[in-house]
Structure formats: structure tokens, C-alpha cells
N, C-alpha and C positions, 0 to 999 in steps of 0.2 A: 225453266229450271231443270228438268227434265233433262234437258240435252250437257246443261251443265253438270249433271252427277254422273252422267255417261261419261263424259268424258275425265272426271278423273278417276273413273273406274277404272277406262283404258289405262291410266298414264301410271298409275302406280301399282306396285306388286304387292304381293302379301307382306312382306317381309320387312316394310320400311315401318319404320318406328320400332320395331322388335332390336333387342340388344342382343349382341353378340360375344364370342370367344374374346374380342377385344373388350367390349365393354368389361366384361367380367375381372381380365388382367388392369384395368387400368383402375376401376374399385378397389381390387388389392393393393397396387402399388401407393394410392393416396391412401390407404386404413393405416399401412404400414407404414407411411412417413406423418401421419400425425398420431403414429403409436410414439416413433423414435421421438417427436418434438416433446410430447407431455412428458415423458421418460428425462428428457435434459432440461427441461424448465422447470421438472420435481424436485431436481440436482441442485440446482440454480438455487430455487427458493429457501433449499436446507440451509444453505449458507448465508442467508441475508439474520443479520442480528436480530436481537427482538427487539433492541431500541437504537433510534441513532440518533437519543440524546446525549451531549456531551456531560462527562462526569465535571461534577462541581468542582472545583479549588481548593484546594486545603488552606486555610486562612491563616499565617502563625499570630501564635501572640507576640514575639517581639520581631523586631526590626534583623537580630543575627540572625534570627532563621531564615531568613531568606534567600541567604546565602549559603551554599553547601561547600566546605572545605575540598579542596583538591585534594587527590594523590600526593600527600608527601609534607603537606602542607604545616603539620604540626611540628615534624621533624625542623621545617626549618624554621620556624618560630623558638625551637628551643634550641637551636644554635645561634642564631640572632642572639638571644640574650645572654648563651653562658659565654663567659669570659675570652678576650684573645688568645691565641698562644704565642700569637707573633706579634707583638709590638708594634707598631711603625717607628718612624724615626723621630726622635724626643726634641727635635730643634731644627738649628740651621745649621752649613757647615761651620760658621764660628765658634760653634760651643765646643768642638772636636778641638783633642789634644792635638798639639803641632809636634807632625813629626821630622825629623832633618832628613832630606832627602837621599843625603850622603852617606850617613852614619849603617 
């Protein structure tokens, strides 16, 4: 066993396993990208609702409310009913006075 501690005495330097100038920059660089993550998933979270149950239905009590009037809709409901102003024509051409084509 002896000869075995000698030799990795020989084979290794002081210095292996000790961290270095890089180790130290690459600590920083992971501190600082799961600073920036928690920072946008803080973000993220603000925006989620507090519930994402669906709002109930308004129930009517009759059968018209179910239906919501259009734009414009009343208007023409009250010209549908009030009166013509134009007539149509009250027959056929027979009932028209005959006139001489010549006169």
C-alpha cells in the first residue's frame, strides 16, 4: 500500500481539486441567471387569476330574456306596424278606367 500512496503523490499537484478564477466566474454567471429566472416567474405568477372557475350563468325568468334586441331593432318593429304611406295597387288591371288611346 505503501507504494501505492507514493505514487499518487508523485502523479498529482497541489493544486487539483482547488477552484479557480474560473470556477468563481462560472458561480457568478449561474447566481445571476437563476436571479433573472425567479425575477420572470415572480412576473408570471402576478398574472395568473386567483380563480379559474368559470362565472355562473345568469338564469332569466322568462323565455324573452334570452334574447337580446339588436341595434336598431325596435325602430323597425315600430315601422312594421305604423301604417303605409304607399299603398300597393287595389286590384287587377280591369278594374282601371279605360282610356282611348287616340283621344
Amino acid at each position: 500500500m505503501s507504494e501505492l500512496s507514493a505514487v499518487l503523490a508523485e502523479q498529482t499537484p497541489e493544486d487539483v481539486g482547488k477552484s479557480g478564477p474560473l470556477g468563481l466566474l462560472l458561480t457568478l454567471v449561474l447566481l445571476i441567471a437563476v436571479a433573472l429566472l425567479v425575477r420572470s416567474m415572480t412576473t408570471h405568477l402576478k398574472r395568473i387569476p386567483p380563480s379559474f372557475d368559470e362565472p355562473k350563468p345568469e338564469i332569466p325568468d322568462s323565455p324573452a330574456e334570452l334574447f337580446e334586441p339588436l341595434p336598431g331593432e325596435e325602430l323597425l318593429d315600430t315601422l312594421r306596424r305604423a301604417p303605409r304611406a304607399i299603398e300597393p295597387p287595389r286590384g287587377t288591371d280591369d278594374d282601371r278606367p279605360e282610356s282611348s288611346p287616340g283621344r
